[in-house]
N, C-alpha and C positions, 0 to 999 in steps of 0.2 A: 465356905461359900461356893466355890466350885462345885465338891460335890452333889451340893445342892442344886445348882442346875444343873448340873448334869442330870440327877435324877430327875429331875423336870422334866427335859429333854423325853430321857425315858418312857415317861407317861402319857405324853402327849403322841403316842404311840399306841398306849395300851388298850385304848376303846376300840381305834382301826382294827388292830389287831386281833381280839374277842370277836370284832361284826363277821369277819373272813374264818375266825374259826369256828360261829353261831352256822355259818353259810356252810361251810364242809360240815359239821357234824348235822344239818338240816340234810342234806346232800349224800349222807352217809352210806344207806341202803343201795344208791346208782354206784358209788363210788367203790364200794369194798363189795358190789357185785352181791351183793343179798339178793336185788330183788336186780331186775333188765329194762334197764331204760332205753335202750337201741329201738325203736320203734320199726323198724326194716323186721326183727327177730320176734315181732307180735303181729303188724299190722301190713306188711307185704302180700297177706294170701298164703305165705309158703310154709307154713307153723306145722309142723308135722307132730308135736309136742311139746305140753311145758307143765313145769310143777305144781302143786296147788297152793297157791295165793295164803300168803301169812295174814293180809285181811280182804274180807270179800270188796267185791266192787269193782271201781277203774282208778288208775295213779292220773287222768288226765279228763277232760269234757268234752275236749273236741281231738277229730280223730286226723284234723289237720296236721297235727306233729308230723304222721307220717307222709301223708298225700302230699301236700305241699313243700311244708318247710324243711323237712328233711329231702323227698324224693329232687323238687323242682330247685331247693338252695346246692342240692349234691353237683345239681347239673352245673349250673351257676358257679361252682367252685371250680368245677372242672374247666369250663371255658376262660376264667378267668387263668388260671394256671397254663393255660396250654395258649397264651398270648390274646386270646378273642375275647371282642364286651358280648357278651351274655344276652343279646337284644332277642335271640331268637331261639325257638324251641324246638328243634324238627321231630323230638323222639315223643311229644303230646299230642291228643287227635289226626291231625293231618297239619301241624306246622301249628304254634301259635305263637304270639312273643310273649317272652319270657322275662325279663328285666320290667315292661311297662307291669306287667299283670301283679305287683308289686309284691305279691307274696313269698317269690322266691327270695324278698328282701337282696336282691344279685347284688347291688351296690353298697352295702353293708359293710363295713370293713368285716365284723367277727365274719360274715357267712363263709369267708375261706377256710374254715374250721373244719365246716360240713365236706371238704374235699376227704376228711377222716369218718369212717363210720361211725366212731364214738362220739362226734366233733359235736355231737348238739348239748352231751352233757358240760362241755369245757364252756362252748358258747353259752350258755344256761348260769353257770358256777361264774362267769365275769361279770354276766349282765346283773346278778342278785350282787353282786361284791361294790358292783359302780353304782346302783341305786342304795345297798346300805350307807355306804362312805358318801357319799352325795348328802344322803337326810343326814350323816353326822354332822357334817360340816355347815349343812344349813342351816340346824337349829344353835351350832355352836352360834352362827353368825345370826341368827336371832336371840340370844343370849342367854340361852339354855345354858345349865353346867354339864361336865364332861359325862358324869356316869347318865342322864337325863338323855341327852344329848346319845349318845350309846345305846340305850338300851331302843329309844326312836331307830338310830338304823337298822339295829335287828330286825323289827318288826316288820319295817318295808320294807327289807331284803330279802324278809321271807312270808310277803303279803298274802295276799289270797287270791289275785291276779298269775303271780308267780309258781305260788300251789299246786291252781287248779290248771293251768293253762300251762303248755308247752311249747310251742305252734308261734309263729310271728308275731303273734298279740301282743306276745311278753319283750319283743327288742324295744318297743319305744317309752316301755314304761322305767327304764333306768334313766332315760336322760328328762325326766320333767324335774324330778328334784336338781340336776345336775342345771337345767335351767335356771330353775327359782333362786339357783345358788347364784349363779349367773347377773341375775337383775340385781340383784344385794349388792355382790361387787363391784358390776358398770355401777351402779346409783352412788358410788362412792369414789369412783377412780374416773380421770381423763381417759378420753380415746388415745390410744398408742397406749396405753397400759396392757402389756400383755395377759393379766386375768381378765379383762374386757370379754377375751377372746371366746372363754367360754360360754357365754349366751349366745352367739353364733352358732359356735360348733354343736352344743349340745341342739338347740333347734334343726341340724342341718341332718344330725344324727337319726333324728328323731322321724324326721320326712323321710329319710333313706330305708330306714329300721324294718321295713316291710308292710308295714300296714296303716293306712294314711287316716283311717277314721280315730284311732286310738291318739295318734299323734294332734289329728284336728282339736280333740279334747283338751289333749292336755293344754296345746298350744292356747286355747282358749283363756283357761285358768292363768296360764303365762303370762298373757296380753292383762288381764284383770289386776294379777298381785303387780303388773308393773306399773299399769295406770293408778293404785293406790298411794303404790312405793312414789311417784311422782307428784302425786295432790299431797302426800304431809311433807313436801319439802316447805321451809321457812316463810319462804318471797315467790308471789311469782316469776321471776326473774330465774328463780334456783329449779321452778318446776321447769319451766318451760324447757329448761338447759337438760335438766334429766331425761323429763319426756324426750327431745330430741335424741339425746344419746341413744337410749335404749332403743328408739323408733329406728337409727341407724344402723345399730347391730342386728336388731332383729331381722330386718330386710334386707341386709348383708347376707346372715346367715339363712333364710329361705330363697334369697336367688342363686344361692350357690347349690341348690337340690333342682333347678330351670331344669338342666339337662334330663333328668328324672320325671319330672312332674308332667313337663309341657306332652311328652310320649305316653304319659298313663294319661293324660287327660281325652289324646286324641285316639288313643285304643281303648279308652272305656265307653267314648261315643259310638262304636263300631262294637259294640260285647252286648252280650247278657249277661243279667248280676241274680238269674233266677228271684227265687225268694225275698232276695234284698230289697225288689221293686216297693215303694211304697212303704218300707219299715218305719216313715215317721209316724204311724199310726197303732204301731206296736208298742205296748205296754207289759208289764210285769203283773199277776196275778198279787192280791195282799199276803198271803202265804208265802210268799219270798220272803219277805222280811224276817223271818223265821230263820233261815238260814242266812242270811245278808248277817246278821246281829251273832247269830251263834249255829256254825255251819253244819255242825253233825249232830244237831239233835234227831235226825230222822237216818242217822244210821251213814256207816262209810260212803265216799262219793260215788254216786249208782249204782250203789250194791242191791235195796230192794226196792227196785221201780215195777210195780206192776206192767203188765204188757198193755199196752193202749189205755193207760192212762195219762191223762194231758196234764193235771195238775201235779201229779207225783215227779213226770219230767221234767217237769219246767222248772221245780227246782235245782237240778243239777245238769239243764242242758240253756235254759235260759240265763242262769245268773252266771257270773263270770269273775265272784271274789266275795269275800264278807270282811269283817275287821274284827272281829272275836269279840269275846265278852269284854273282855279286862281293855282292850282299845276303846268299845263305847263308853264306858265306864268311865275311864280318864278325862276320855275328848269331850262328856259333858262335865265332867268338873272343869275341864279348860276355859268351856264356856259362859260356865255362870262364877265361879269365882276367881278368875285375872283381874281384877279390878282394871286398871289403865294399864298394865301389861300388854303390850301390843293388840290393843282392843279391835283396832281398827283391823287390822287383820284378822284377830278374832270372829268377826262378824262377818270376813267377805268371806270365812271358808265356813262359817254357818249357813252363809247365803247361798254358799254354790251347794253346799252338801243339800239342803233343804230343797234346793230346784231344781236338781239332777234328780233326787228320790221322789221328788211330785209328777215331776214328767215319766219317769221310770215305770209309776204305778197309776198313771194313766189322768195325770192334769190335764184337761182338753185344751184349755189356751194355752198352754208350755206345746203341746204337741202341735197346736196348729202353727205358733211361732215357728218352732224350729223346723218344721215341714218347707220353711222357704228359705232356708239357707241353701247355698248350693250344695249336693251329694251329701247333706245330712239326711234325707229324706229316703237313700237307698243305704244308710247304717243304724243296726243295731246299738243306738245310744246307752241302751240298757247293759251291753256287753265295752264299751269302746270309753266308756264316759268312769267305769266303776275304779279303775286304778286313779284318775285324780281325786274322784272321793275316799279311795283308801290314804293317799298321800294327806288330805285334810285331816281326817280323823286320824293320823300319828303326830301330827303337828300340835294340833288341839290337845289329842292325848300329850305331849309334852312340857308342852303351855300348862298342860290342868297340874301335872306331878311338882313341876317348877314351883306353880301358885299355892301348890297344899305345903310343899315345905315351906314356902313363905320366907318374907321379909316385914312383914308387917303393911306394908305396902296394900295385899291384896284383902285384906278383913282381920277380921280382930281371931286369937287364938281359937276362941271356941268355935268358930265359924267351921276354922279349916279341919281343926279336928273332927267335924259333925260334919264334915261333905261327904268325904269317901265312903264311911257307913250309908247316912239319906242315899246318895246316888246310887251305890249298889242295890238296897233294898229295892226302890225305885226300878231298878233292872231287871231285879228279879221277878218283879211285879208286872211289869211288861211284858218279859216271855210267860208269864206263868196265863196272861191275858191272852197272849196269840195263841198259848198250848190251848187255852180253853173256847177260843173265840175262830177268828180267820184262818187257824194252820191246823182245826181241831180235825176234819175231815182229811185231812193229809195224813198225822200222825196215827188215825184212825184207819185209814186203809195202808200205813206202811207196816202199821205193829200186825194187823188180822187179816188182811187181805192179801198180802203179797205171795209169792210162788214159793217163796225161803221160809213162808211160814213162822214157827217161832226162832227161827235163827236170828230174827231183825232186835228180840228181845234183850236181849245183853247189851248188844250197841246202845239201842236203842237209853236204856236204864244207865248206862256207862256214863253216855254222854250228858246224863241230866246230872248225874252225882259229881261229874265232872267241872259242869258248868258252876256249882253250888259251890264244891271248892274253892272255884275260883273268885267269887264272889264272897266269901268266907274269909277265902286270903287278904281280900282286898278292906272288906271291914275292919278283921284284925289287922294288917298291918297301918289303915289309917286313927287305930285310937293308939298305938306306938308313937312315942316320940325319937325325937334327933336321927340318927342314923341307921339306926334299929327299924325304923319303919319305912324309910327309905331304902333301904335294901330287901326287904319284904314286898313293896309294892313294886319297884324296876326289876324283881326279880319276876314277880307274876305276869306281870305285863309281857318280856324277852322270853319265857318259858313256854309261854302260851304261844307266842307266836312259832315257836319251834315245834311244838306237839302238834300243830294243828298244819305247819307244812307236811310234817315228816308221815301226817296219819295216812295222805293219800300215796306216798312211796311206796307205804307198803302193799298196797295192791296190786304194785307192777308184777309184768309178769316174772317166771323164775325159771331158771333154767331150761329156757323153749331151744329146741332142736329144729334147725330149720333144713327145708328141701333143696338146696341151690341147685341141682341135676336140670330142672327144666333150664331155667336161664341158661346152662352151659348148652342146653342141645341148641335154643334159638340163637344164641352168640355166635354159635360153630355155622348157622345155616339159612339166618333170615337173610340175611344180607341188607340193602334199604326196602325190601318188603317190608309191612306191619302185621302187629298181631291182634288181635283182640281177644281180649279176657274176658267171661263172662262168669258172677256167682251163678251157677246152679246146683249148688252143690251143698247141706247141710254142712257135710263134714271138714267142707274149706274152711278156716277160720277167716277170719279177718268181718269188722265190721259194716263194709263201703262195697265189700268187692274183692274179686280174686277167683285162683290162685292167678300170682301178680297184679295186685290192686291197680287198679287205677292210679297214674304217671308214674307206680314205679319204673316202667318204661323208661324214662328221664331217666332215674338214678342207675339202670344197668345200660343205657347208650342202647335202648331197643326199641326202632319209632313202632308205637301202641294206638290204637285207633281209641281207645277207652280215653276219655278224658275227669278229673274233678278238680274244680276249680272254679273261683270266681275273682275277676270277670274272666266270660268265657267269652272267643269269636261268633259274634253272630251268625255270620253268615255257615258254621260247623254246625252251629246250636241249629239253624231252622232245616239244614240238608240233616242232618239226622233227623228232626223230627218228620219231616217229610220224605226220606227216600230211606233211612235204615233201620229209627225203631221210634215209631210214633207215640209210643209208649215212654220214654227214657226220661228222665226228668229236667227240669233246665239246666241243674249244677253237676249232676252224673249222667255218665254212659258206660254202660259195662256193666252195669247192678243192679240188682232187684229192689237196690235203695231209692227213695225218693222215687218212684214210679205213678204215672197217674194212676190214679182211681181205676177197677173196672180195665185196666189195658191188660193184652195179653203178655206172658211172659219173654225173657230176652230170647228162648230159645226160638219161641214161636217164631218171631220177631226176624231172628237170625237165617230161619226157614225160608219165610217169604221174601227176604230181602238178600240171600246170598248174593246174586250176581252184582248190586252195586257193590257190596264190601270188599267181592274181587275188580273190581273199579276203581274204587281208594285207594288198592294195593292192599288188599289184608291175602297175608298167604296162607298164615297161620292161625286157629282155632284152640285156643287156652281155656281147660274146663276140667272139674274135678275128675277123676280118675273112672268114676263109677257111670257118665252121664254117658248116655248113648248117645252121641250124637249122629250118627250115619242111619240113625231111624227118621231122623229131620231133616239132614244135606245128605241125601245119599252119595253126594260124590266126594267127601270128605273121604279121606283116608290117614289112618291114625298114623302117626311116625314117632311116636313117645308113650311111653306108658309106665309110670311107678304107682305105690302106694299111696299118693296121694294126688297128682296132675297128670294127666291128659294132653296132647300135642296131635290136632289134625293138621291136615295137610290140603286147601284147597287148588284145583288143578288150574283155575285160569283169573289168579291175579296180577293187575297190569303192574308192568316194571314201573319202578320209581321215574324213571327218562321212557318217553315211547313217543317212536314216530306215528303220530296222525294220517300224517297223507305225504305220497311220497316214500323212496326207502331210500334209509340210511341204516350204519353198524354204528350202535353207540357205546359210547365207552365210560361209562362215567367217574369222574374224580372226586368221592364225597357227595354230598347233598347239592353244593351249589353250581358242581363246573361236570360239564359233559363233552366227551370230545365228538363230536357228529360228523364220521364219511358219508357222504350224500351221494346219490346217483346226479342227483338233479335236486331242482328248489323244491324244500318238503318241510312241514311243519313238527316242531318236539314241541313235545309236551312236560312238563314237570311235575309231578302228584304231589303240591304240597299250597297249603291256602296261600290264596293270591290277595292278600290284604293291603291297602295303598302303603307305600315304604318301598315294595320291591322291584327292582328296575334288573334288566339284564344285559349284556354287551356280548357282540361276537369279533371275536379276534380285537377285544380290545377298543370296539366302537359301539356307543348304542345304540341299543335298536329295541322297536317297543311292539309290548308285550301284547297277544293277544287272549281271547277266551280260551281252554283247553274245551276239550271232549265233554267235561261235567263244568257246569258253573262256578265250582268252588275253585279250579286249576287256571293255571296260567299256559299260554302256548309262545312259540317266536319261527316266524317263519328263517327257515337261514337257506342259502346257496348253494349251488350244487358244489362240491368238493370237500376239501376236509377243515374244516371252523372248531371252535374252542368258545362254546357258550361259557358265560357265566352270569349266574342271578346273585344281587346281592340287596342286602335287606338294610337299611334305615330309617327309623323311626319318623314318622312327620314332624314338623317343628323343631326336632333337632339341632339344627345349626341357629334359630332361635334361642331355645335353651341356652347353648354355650353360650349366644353373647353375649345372656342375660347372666349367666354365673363369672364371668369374666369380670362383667361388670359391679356386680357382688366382691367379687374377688379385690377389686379395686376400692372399693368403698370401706374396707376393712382394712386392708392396708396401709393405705393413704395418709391415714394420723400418722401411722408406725413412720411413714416416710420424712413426712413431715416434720417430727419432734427430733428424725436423724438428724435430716439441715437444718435445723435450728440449732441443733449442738455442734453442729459441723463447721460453721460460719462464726462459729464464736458466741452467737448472739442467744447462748444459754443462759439459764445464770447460773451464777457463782453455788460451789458447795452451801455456804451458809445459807444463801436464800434458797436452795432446794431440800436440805435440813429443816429451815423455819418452814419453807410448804409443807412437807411432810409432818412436820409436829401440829400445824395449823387444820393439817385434814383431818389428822387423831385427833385432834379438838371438836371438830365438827362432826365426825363420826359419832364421839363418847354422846354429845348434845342432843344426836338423833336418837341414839338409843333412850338418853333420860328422857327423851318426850316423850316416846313410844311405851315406856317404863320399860326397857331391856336390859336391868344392870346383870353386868357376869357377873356370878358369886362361885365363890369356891365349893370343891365338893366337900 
């Protein structure tokens, strides 16, 4: 008998286990260095070479990995390391904050990761590890068996969210199953139960995580399965008490993100969100669904997108995850044969899957609805909404595998034996509908029209022979009986999800050689002057911009007049559109991306507009190697030159500190502190945006700010002699926030305190009656499940 539990012990081990080595062997190519996951060594601008691509295409969709969440989280890691909260940015446009503009994710616990160059793969490899092991334990606690239950967290931990996505999208998608695990457990346990704890935390994680639309979603779904989990308690008496629970924790754990939230709410009122304006009216083309269902029928991720076409990109720049064949396949057997097997939840993740994909592809009354939520209206729900439909469709898919092995419970033998074939063919019948129907002008101009010409053909033919496998596999292993077929089907299901993470790795780039010479010349010599970087250049690589993309500035501590990012400072956003390049787009500057229509190019732009740029302070001119520029600035003069960047030099940009009116020698300490000898009372100026938050003091008393020289700058008159300015920056609402997290703080703790002095005063109870409670809740547990029909069976 011992042994026997002990090997028990063992097991209950062995699916975790498999999910984190599903996760590294998915992971493999970044990890043993095949292919270059470093986004800095592709998308900086500075790529001087790299090897050619094991398969064509891109390993990512959006080119945010590098802009953002690596350049803006690098910064973020650094300030947090070097003692400072991370509220402010001085090395992006002309100052912007950085912690509210939530993409740097700064209060994340992983983003300290990113203080490491390689820090995004580690950060990446925990977040897939916490979201497999989360859907494990979720479905266990819905009463999934072990190997069922397993092969579900592979799939989610290596979704299609996860895939395709790199960039902040991906931190808040591991804690919604971490969540839903969450509600399971409070719906079960008193406050003061330390597992309580995790529907807080993971909510609190999830706001933090960097990107609040993704979180809004999930959160959404959260709030739904707990107001279910609340309506099948017994009495109302037992919901009420639930509902309260859960209502507690929840709003525990979202005021303790106040400090966060309340300063992105009041910087996003002061921003432009470009494009985003209005996106409750954007929809998905029907041709998506092609790829939503089975994502490389039309060939590696952006491998052959014709140039200026809209429906070819929108498959792999609009969509933001799919669930594979062998996931739909299951999650509709889940949903027609569970009989009373957690129906009820059967239905509410049919309901949401169904009203996400209607609004997605362009329901008018779904879009008009959600057009009036708050800030739903400036996010991409088609991108923000598709990880909780992934998480649906592995759960369903779970439910369906669980109900085909049966108990007798969900239909009679021949039923279950006759799904998994019906459904599959059913499957196949449906892509073979969109190939001929909605996606036929897609596939049509991917296979004959595209620039690669017949290289899309192979792919192309791969992935239909592929798919058919797969569906092949799944008939055959469902006319298999007992264990035989069950290992046949959770094996296609976990395989699939692994082939179809691991296809976009390999497109990363491989062995790219990069330039780092210029950043050493402007580290040795800008000092707090900026630079600006403009694409003009073919032979630049990078997709956005360069050489030094846009905010890598941030990640080498070099303030960059170039900014990309959303939300951006308004008041940066309309003084460039109106005094440096009228042309620039809302969400870039620096690139020939996203440019209006019809405007003249950045150089032109840079021509006419030199002398404000030495106004902002730009000293420096960053441009390919080959671009004339002193045909445009003739007062430009080169002070850098290799094989690939370029380095001018403009003669009259204003210092970071300058006196106005009045002389003074200034001295300055850093961005925020200058030491000013004055002849007499004379005004400094600061070059960095003057956005409400920043206040200044001299010798330690304040004193308040005025307009600078340009409207965008702040000034301070000071006295004649020698003074000791300093400007310092806090977020609006701020000291709101904290009281409100404090008080969060308090509402979570409080049980814990509570149930101490109740044991502390004697007036516990006795071992025996906390024994009988505990076997009495196992009682009612077991009761909840047999209503719900959740019995665990063995594997």
């Amino acid at each position: 008998m011992p042994e026997r539990v002990g090997e028990r012990a063992g097991l209950r081990f062995l699916w975790p286990g498999l999910i984190v080595l599903a996760v590294l062997v998915a992971n493999a190519p970044g990890i043993l260095g095949i292919t270059d996951v470093n986004p800095i060594d592709s998308l900086a601008g500075l790529t001087v070479s790299q090897g050619a691509h094991l398969v064509p295409g891109a390993s990512t969709i959006d080119i945010n990995v590098g802009a953002t969440s690596q350049a803006l989280g690098h910064r973020a890691a650094l300030d947090w390391l070097s003692g400072h909260v991370p509220w402010w940015n001085p090395y992006e446009g002309v100052g912007t904050p950085l912690a509210a503009g939530m993409q740097s994710a700064a209060f994340f616990p992983l983003t300290l990761l990113l203080a490491w160059s390689g820090g995004q793969l580690t950060e990446r490899l925990v977040l897939e590890v916490v979201a497999g092991l989360c859907t494990y334990f979720l479905l266990r606690k819905l009463g999934v068996r072990e190997v069922v239950a397993g092969v579900g967290g592979v799939a989610f931990a290596l979704d299609g969210t996860f895939a395709w996505f790199q960039h902040a999208a991906i931190n808040p998608v591991a804690f919604l199953p971490a969540a839903l695990l969450g509600v399971e457990l409070a719906r079960e346990r008193p406050l003061g139960d330390r597992r309580t704890l995790l529907l807080p935390v993971s909510l609190a994680l999830s706001v933090v995580a960097g990107f609040p639309e993704t979180a809004f979603y999930d959160g959404l779904l959260v709030v739904l399965w707990a107001a279910l989990r609340a309506a099948q308690e017994p009495t109302w008496e037992e919901r009420g008490r639930v509902a309260g629970r859960l209502a507690l924790l929840g709003v525990g754990g979202l005021l303790l993100t106040a400090p966060l939230v309340l300063p992105f709410r009041s910087y996003l009122a002061q921003s432009s969100v470009g494009a985003h304006t209005g996106m409750s009216h954007v929809h998905l083309p029907l041709s998506n669904i092609f790829t939503f269902v089975d994502p490389y029928l039309t060939g590696p991720l952006k491998a052959f997108v014709p140039p200026g076409n809209a429906s070819i990109q929108n498959l792999f720049i609009t969509n933001s995850g799919y669930v594979t064949v062998s996931g739909f396949v299951l999650a509709v057997v889940g949903l027609v044969l569970g009989g009373r097997r957690q129906l009820g939840l059967r239905i509410l993740l049919a309901v949401w899957v169904l009203a996400v994909s209607l609004r997605d592809f362009g329901l008018r009354p779904l879009q008009q609805l959600l057009a009036h939520v708050p800030y739903v209206s400036e996010s991409a729900i088609f991108r923000s909404a598709v990880p909780a439909v992934e998480l649906a469709f592995v759960v369903l898919a779970a439910l369906g595998i669980e109900a085909w092995l049966g108990t007798g419970e969900e239909g009679g033998l021949v039923r279950r034996r006759l799904a998994l074939p019906l459904v599959s063919l059913a499957v196949a019948a449906l892509l073979a509908g969109l190939s001929a129907g909605p996606s036929r002008q897609v596939l049509h101009l991917v296979w004959s029209a595209t620039t690669a010409g017949a290289a899309s053909h192979p792919y192309i033919i791969g992935a239909y022979i592929g798919s058919a496998v797969v569906l092949a596999a799944l008939m055959f292993g469902g006319a298999l009986r007992g264990r035989a077929g069950q290992v046949v089907v959770c094996s296609v299901f976990a395989l699939e999800a692994v082939g179809s993470f691991v296809y976009p790795e390999l497109a990363g780039a491989r062995h790219p050689v990069v330039d780092a010479r210029p950043v050493a010349y402007l580290a040795a010599h800008q000092g707090s002057y900026r630079f600006y970087s403009l694409l003009s250049d073919p032979a630049v690589g990078g997709d956005y911009g360069g050489p030094i993309a846009p905010n890598y500035g941030s990640y080498f501590g070099l303030p960059e007049a170039d900014y990309l990012d959303i939300p951006d400072p308004a008041q940066y956003v309309n003084f460039v559109h109106d005094r440096l390049d009228p042309g620039a787009g809302d969400e870039f500057f620096g690139t020939e991306f996203g440019r209006r229509r019809g405007a003249p190019g950045t150089l032109t732009e840079l021509k006419e507009h030199v002398r404000t740029f030495e106004e902002i302070g730009v000293r420096y001119i960053v441009t390919g190697a080959r671009v004339p520029l002193k045909s445009y600035v003739p007062t430009a003069t080169r002070v850098y030159l290799d094989g690939l960047v370029g380095i001018w030099r403009l003669p009259g940009a204003t210092p970071y500190f300058s006196t106005l009116h009045g002389s003074c020698r200034l001295k300055p300490e850093g961005f925020e502190t200058v030491v000013a000898s004055c002849s007499g009372p004379a005004l400094v100026q600061r070059a960095e945006l003057a956005l409400p938050g920043w206040s200044v003091s001299i010798d330690g008393r304040p004193a308040r700010l005025t307009d600078g020289r340009l409207p965008i700058f702040s000034a301070v008159g000071v006295p004649g002699g020698t003074s000791t300015i300093t400007w310092s920056y806090r977020p609006p609402h701020l000291r709101l926030g904290e009281l409100l997290a404090a008080f969060g703080f308090l509402l979570l703790v409080a049980p814990f305190v509570w149930r101490g002095l109740g044991r502390g005063r004697g007036g516990g109870r006795s071992d025996e009656a906390r024994t009988h409670s505990r076997r009495h809740s196992r009682h009612r547990r077991k009761a909840r499940r047999s209503r719900a029909g959740a019995t665990h069976l063995s594997p």
